[in-house]
C-alpha positions in Angstrom: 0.0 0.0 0.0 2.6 2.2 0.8 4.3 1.7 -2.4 1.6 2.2 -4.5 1.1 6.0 -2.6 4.2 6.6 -3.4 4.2 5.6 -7.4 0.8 7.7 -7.2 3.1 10.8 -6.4 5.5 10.2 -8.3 3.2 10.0 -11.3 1.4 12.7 -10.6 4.3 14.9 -10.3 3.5 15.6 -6.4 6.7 16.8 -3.8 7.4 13.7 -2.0 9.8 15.9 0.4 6.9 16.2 2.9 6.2 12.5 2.6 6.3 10.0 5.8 5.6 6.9 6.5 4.6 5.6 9.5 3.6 2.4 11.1 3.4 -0.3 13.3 3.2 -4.2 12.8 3.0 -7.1 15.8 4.6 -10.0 13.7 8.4 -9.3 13.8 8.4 -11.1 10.4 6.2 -8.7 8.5 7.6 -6.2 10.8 11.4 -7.2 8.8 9.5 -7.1 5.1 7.7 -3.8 5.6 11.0 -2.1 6.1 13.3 -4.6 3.6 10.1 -3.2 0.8 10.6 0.5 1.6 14.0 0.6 1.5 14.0 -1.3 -1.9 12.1 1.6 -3.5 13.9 4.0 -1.5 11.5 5.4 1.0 12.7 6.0 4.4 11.4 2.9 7.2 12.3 5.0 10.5 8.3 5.6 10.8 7.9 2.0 11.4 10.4 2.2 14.5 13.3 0.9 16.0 11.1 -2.9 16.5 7.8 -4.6 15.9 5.6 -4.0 18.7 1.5 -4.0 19.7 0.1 -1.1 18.5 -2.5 -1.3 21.5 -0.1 -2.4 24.0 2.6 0.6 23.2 1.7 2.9 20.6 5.0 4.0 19.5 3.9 7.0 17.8 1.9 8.4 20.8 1.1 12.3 20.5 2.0 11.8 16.4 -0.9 13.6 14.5 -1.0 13.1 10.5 -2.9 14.7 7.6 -3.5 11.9 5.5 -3.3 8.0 7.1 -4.2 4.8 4.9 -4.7 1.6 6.8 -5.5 -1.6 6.4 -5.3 -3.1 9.9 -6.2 -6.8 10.5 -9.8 -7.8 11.0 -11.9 -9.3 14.0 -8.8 -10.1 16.3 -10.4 -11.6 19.5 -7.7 -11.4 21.7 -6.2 -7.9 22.0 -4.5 -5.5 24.7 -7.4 -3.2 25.6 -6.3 -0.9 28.5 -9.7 1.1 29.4 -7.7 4.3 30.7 -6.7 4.8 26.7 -6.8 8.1 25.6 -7.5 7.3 21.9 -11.2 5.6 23.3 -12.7 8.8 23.0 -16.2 7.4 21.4 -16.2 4.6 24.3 -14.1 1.8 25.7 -14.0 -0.9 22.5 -15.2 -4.3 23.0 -12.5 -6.7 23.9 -13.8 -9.6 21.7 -13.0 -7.8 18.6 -10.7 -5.0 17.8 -12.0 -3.7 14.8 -13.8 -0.5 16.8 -10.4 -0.1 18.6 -8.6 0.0 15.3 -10.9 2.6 14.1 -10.6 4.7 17.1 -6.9 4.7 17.3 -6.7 5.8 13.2 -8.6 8.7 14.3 -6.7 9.9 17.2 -4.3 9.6 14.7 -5.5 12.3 12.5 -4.7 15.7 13.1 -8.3 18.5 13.0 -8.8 18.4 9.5 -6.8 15.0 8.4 -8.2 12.4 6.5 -8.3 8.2 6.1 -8.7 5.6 4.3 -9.1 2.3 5.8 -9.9 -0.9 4.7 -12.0 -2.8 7.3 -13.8 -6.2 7.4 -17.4 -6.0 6.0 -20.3 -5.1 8.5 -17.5 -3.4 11.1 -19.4 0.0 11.5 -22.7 -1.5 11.9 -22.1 -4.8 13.8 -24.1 -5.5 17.1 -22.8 -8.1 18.4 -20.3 -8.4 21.5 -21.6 -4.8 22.7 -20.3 -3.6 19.3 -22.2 -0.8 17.2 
């Protein structure tokens, strides 16, 4: 996904000077081939930190705000790190048997007043009633 934003700008002629990438993956194997794809078409990794980690667990880019975020976080994980103190619940603790809600939630926190996203999500994840969802 990133890559492909990043062919996008260059074929539209568009400054990729103020471009960053950021992100943050569990699996310390996926982790390893995000940042071995970036820096084979030459777009800095540092945004995806110094390890893998749980983006619930420790958000690594805590207090970061971003104008435009694409996402395409993995669907209906049952068994997640939900602390309910989290800042980024601001629309209400998500339920702990899915994380889908939570994923939304923290994209948004992400996003700085007038940012925007584009997320791909599991069908049904904004209207689902079921585990105190919706």
């Amino acid at each position: 996904m990133f890559v492909q934003a990043e062919k996008f700008l260059e074929a539209t002629k568009r400054d990729r000077s103020n471009i960053a990438v950021y992100g943050q993956e569990l699996n310390e194997r996926t982790w390893r081939m995000a940042k071995m794809n970036l820096a084979i078409h030459a777009i800095s990794s540092s945004g995806l930190g110094e390890r893998w980690g749980d983006t619930f667990a420790r958000d690594i880019h805590a207090g970061t705000k971003m104008d435009y975020i694409m996402a395409n976080p993995p669907f209906n994980i049952k068994d997640w790190i939900c602390n309910e103190e989290d800042a980024r619940w601001r629309y209400g603790v998500p339920p702990a048997k899915n994380a889908n809600f939570a994923w939304m939630q923290h994209i948004i926190s992400k996003l700085k007043d007038h940012g925007e996203a584009g997320v791909v999500m599991a069908n049904g994840t904004m209207t689902s009633q079921s585990s105190g969802e919706g």
